[in-house]
TIRO-281464 format. One record per residue (C-alpha): residue number from 1; residue in one letter; x, y, z. Coordinates in steps of 0.001 Angstrom, whole numbers, plus 500000, padded with zeros to 6 digits. Layout:
<marvos>
NUM,a,X,Y,Z
...
</marvos>
This chain:
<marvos>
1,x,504270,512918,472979
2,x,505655,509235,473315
3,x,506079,507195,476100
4,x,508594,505128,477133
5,x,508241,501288,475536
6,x,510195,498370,477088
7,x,512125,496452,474970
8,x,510760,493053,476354
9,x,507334,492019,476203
10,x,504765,492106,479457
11,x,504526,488970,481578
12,x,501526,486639,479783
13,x,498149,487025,481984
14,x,497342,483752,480997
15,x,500616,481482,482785
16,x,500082,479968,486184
17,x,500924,483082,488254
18,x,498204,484897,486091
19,x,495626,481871,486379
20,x,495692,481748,489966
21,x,495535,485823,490484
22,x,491970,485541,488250
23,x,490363,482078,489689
24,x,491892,482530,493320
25,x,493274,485579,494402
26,x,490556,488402,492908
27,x,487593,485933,493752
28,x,488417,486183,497402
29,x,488921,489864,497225
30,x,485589,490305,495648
31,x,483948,487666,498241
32,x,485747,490311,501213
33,x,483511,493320,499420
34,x,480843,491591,499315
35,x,480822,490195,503076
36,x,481619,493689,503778
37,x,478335,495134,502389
38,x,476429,492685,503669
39,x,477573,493174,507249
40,x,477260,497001,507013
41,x,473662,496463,505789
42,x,472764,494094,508673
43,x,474208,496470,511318
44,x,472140,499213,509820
45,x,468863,497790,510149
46,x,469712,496674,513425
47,x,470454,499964,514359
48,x,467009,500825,512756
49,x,465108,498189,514484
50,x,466261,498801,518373
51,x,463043,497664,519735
52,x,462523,494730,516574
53,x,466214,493718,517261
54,x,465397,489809,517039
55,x,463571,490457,514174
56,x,465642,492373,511929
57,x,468850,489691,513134
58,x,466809,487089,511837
59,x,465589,488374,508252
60,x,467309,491975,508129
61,x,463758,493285,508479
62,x,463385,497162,507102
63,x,460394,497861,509269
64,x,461508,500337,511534
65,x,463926,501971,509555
66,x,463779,506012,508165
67,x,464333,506581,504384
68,x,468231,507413,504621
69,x,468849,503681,505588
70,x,466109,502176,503836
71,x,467780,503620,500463
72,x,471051,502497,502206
73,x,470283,498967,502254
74,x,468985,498889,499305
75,x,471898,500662,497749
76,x,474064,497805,499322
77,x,471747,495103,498029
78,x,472549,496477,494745
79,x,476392,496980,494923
80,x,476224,493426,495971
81,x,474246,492335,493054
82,x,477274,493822,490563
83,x,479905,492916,492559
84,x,478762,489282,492567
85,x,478160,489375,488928
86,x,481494,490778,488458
87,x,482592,487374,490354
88,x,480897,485119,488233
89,x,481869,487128,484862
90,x,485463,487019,486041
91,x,485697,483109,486307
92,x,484223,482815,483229
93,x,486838,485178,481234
94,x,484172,487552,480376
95,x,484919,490876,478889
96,x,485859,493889,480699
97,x,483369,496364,480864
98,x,483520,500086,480172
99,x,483576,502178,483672
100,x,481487,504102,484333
101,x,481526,508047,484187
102,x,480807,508202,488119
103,x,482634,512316,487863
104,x,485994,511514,489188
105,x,489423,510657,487751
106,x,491296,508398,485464
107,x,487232,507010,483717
108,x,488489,508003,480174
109,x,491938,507157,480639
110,x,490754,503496,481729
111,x,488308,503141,478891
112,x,490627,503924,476239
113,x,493514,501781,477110
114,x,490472,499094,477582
115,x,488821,500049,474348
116,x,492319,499770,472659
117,x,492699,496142,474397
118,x,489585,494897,473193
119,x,490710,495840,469431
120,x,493730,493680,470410
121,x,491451,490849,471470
122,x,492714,490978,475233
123,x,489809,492906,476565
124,x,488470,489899,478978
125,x,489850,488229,482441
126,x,492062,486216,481490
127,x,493706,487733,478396
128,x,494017,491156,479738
129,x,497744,492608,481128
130,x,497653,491842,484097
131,x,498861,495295,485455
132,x,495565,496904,483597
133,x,493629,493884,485049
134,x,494502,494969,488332
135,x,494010,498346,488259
136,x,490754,498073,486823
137,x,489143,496010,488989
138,x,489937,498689,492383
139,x,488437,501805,489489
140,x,486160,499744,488746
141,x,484912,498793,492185
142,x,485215,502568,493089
143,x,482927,503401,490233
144,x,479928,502023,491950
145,x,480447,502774,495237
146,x,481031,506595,493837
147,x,477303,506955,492191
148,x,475815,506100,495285
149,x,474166,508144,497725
150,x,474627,506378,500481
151,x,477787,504897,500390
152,x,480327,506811,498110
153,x,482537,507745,501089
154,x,482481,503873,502488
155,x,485971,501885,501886
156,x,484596,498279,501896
157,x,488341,497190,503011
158,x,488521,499249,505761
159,x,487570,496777,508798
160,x,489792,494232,507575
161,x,492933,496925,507186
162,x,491580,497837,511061
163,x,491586,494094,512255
164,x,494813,493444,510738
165,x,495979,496414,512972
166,x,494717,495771,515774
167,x,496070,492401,515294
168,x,500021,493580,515249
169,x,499448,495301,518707
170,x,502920,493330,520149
171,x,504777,494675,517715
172,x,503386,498347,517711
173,x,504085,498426,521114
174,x,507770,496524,520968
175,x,508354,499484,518471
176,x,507394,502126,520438
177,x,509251,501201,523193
178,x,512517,501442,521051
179,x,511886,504074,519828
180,x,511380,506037,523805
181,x,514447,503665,524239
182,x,516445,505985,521082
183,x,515119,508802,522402
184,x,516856,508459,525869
185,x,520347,508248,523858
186,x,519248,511231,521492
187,x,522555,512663,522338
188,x,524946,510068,522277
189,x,523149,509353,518627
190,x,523839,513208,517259
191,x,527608,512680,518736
192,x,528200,509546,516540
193,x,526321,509134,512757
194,x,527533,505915,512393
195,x,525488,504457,514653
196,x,522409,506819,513159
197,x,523871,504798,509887
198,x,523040,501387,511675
199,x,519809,502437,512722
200,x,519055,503822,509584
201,x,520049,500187,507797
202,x,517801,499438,510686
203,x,514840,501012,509717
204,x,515033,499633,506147
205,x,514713,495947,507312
206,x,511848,496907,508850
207,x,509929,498816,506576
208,x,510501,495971,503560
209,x,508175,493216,505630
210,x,504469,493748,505871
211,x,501672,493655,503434
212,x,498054,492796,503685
213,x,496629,492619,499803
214,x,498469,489137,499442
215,x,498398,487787,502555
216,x,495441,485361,501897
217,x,497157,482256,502291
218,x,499071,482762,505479
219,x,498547,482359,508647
220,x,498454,484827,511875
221,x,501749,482723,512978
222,x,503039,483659,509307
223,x,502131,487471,509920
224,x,503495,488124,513566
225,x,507019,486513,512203
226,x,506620,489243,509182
227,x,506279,492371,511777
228,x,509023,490583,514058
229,x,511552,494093,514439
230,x,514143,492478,516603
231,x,517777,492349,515517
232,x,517871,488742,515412
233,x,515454,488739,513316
234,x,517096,491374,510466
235,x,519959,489867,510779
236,x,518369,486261,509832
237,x,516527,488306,506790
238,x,519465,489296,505584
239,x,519973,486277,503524
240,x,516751,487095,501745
241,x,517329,490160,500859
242,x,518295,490002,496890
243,x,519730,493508,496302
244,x,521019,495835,499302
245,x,521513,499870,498271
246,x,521196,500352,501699
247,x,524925,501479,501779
248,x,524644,503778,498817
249,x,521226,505207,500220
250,x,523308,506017,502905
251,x,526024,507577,501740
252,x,523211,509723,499633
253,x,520920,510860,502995
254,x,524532,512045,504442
255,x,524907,514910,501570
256,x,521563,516284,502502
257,x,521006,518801,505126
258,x,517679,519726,506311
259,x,516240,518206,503343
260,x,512468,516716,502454
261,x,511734,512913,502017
262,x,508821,511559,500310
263,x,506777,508295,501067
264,x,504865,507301,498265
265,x,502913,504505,500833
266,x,501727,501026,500065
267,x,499944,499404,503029
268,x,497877,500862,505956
269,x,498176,499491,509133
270,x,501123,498027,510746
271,x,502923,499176,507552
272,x,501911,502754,507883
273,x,503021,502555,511422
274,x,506296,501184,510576
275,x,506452,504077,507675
276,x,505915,506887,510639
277,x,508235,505591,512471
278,x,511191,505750,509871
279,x,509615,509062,508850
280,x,510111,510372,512524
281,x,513776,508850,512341
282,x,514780,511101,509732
283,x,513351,513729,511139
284,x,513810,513797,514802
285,x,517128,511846,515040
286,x,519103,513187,511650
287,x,520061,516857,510435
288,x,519689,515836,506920
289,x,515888,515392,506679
290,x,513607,518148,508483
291,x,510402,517515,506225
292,x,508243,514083,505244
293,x,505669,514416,503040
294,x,503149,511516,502712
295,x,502037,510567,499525
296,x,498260,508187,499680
297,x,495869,506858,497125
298,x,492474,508830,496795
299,x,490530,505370,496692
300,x,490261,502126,497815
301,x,493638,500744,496335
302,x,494718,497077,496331
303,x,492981,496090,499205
304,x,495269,497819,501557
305,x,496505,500784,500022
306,x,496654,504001,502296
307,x,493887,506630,501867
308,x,493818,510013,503275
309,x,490975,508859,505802
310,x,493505,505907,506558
311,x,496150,508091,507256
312,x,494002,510316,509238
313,x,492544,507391,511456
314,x,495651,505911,512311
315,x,496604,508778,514796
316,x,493359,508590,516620
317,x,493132,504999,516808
318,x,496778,504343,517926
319,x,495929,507005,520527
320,x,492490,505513,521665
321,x,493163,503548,524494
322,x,490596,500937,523427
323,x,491739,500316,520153
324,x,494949,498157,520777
325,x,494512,494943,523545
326,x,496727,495885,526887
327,x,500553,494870,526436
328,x,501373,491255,527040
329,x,502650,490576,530517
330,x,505697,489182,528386
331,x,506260,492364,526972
332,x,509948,493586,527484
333,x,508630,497336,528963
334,x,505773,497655,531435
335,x,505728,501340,529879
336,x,504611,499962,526496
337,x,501058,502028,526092
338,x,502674,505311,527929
339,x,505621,504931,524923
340,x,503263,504847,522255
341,x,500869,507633,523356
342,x,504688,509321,523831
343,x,505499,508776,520340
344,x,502537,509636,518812
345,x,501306,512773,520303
346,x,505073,513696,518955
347,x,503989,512569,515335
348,x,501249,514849,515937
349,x,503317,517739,516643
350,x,505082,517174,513076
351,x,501570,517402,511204
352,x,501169,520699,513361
353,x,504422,522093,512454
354,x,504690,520804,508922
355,x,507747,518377,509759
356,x,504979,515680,508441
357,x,502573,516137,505957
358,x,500254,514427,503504
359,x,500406,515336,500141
360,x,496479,516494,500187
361,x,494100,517842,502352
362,x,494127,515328,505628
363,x,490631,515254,505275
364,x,490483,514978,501864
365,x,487188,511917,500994
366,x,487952,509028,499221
367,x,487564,509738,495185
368,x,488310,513521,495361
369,x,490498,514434,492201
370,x,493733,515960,492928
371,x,496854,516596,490739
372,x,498835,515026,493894
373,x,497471,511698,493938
374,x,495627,511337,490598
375,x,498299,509436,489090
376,x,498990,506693,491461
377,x,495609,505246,490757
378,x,495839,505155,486800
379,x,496326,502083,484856
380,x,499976,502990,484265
381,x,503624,501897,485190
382,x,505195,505030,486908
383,x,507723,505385,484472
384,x,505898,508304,482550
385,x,505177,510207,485403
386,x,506432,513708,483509
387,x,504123,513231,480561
388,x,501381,511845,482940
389,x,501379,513886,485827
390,x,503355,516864,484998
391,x,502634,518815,488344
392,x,502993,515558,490564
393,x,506568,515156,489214
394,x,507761,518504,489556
395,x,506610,518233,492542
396,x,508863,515076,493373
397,x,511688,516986,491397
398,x,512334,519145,495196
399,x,512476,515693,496944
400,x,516046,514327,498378
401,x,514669,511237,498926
402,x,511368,509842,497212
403,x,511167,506312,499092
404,x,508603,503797,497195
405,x,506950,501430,499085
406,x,505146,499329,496383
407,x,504624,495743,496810
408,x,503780,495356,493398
409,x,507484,496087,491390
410,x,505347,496616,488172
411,x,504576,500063,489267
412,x,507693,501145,488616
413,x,509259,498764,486053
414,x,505902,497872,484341
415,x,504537,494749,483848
416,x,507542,493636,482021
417,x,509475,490206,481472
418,x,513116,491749,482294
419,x,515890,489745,482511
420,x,516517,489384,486770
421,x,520159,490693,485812
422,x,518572,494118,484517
423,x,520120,497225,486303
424,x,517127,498788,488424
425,x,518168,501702,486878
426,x,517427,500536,483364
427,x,514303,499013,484231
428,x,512297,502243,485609
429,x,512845,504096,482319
430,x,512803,507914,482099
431,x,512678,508350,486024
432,x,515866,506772,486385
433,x,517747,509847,487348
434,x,514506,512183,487642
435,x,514497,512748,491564
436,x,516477,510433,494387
437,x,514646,507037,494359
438,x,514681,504186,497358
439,x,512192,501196,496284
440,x,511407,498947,499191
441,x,509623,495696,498478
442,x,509077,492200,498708
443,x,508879,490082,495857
444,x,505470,489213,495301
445,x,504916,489642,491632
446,x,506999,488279,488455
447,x,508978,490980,487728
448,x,512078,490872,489470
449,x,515298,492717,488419
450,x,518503,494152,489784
451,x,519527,490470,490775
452,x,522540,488826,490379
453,x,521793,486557,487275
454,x,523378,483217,488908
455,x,521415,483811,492202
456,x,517881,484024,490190
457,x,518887,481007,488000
458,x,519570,479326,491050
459,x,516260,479887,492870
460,x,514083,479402,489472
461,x,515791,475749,489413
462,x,515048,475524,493023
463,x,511278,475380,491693
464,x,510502,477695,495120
465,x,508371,480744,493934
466,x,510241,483353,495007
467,x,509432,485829,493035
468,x,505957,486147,494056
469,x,506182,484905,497667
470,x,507284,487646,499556
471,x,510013,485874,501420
472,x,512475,487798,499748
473,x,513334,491317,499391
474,x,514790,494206,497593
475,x,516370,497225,498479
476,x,517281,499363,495299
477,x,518312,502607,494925
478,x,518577,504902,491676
479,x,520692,508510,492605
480,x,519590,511374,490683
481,x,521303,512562,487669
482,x,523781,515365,488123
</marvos>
């Protein structure tokens, strides 16, 4: 068996990009956890203590409490313990540790590739790939919180993947209110595809702009602009979008007829939203998709990665009519909350009728091992998906569309210094060709290709960091083989 090698070397974990993901970026991520467990312990001994509430606010107090949450505090004062040690080990370029056999996928796959690093002399922090790195730390982090008792079905990033939602309620509602809007003209639409073909372009602009892993540095202001979904506002993205297949993709979706789509999701949240919404595009106003499946992590993934319990939640949060703030008097329909509960209760009608589906279970718990999802969470580029995940590929194989939302471009090119210039095609290896692909994403990593080579040169001289900003975009698209 051989997999595919690159014929460039990976990006160095040790340049500035690197530097700042290990002393910056991961330190904050870690301090998020930890806040997290803290909080959670806090509001369980309050909970405990209803008539010693002063008490247990001032010292988190554990008189009061049964033995369940006793153990689960103290469970959380000990996940805190190695999560801050992991802090302090990581700023120090400490080794990477062995994980832990905690019974669920991907331990001895990790351990070798880290034993095999560690040979190599890039075993620690800073000397690591930083693809492995990254990857590690999430398995890593799941290790723990999977030989606990108390806690093995908690996703410490969950409340800030929920505030972020709740925080993009203008634009959920703006959204749904187009989309009752489209609904209205359902018949005009199946009378004239090109203006499905518009919409469709449509739908790409919007899915390329939201992520939550990265967005430590920028402001609310920063994010509402990011989830703007007005045409002015894809029309003035336009310039920042690097490579557009969005014609090709196209001219693809037209051959099908009653065909499946995939999602292999990124973000939860507003991104998820904006992913059920294109999903319920193809479906409700095209005759060449009829099926969507949904393809999640099974753990606590980059922060903001979809889970099965996140894609479950959505649907009866967006439906709660606490969870999102009223519309703004400003908004442009006083029917905003009626067009959402619209939409949705449709969306549920697809789960019901198999139009949508996730690729597991929908109430599969975080960690559970499944052939389906296994492989997104290893420490590997996708590229060897058929030797890696043999079943998950075939799988794919049936797909007339497989649309990859991953932020991170190294999932699917690996962590690889490519020339900008390098065909997309080229640069995902043996599944170019495999199975229809459509990679959305924003630059916010190094690797960057399918560029023109003049345009890159002209932005690395511009000194701006645009290939790990997110500013700009990229729409590629690799046909199958015939």
């Amino acid at each position: 068996m051989s997999y595919f090698q690159a014929p460039y070397p990976p990006y160095d974990p040790t340049d500035k990009s690197g530097y700042e993901t290990v002393v910056k970026r991961w330190p904050v991520i870690l301090t998020t956890v930890i806040d997290n467990i803290h909080r959670t312990n806090h509001d369980v001994t309050l909970s405990g203590n209803k008539d010693t509430g002063a008490l247990a606010d001032r010292n988190d107090s554990l008189e009061g409490l049964d033995e369940n949450a006793k153990e689960r505090v103290a469970e959380g004062k000990h996940l805190i313990e190695l999560v801050s040690k992991l802090k302090y080990e990581m700023g120090r370029d400490r080794p990477l540790v062995q994980i832990p056999d905690d019974g669920e996928s991907g331990v001895e796959d990790y351990n070798t590739e880290l034993r095999k690093l560690t040979e190599e002399e890039n075993g620690t922090w800073f000397t690591a790939p930083w693809l492995f790195a990254e990857c590690y730390l999430y398995r890593l982090l799941r290790a723990w919180f999977a030989q606990t008792k108390h806690w093995r079905d908690h996703d410490p990033f969950f409340a800030s993947k929920e505030d972020s939602f709740k925080g993009s309620s203008d634009a959920v509602f703006k959204l749904a209110s187009t989309m009752r809007d489209l609904e209205a003209r359902k018949d005009e639409l199946e009378a004239d595809h090109e203006k499905i073909g518009v919409l469709f372009k449509e739908m790409i602009q919007m899915s390329l702009w939201y992520d939550l892993s990265l967005l430590t540095n920028l402001t609310q202001e920063d994010i509402r602009k990011l989830q703007s979904v007005g045409n002015d506002a894809h029309a003035e993205r336009k310039e920042f979008v690097l490579r557009d297949d969005a014609d090709a993709v196209w001219s693809h979706l037209r051959t099908m007829r009653d065909g499946r789509a995939d999602f292999v999701l990124d973000n939860s949240g507003f991104e998820l939203y904006t992913d059920l919404v294109f999903a319920d595009f193809l479906v409700t106003y095209t005759p060449y998709v009829s099926k969507v499946v949904f393809h999640p992590k099974a753990m606590p993934w980059f922060v903001s990665d979809v889970t099965p319990p996140d894609f479950k939640h959505t649907f009866s949060s967006i439906l709660s009519p606490s969870f999102f703030p009223p519309p703004s008097p400003t908004s442009p329909s006083t029917n905003s909350a009626s067009d959402l509960h619209h939409m949705v209760t449709r969306w549920k009608t697809h789960l019901s009728t198999g139009a949508f589906s996730l690729s597991v279970p929908v109430d599969t718990p975080l960690g559970a091992s499944n052939l389906q999802t296994d492989f997104w969470t290893a420490p590997h580029a996708y590229w060897d998906m058929k030797l890696r995940a043999a079943e998950l590929f075939e799988a794919l194989s049936g797909s007339g569309l497989v649309i990859f939302k991953v932020t991170f471009s190294c999932l699917l090119t690996g962590d690889v210094r490519w020339p900008a210039s390098t065909p997309f095609e080229t640069a995902i290896g043996p599944l170019s060709g495999a199975f229809p692909i459509l990679s959305l994403r924003t630059s916010k990593a190094d690797v960057v290709v399918g560029v023109d080579q003049a345009k890159a040169d002209a932005l690395d001289a511009s000194g701006e960091k645009w290939r790990v900003n997110g500013k700009y975009a990229l729409v590629s698209f690799c046909p199958r083989k015939s």
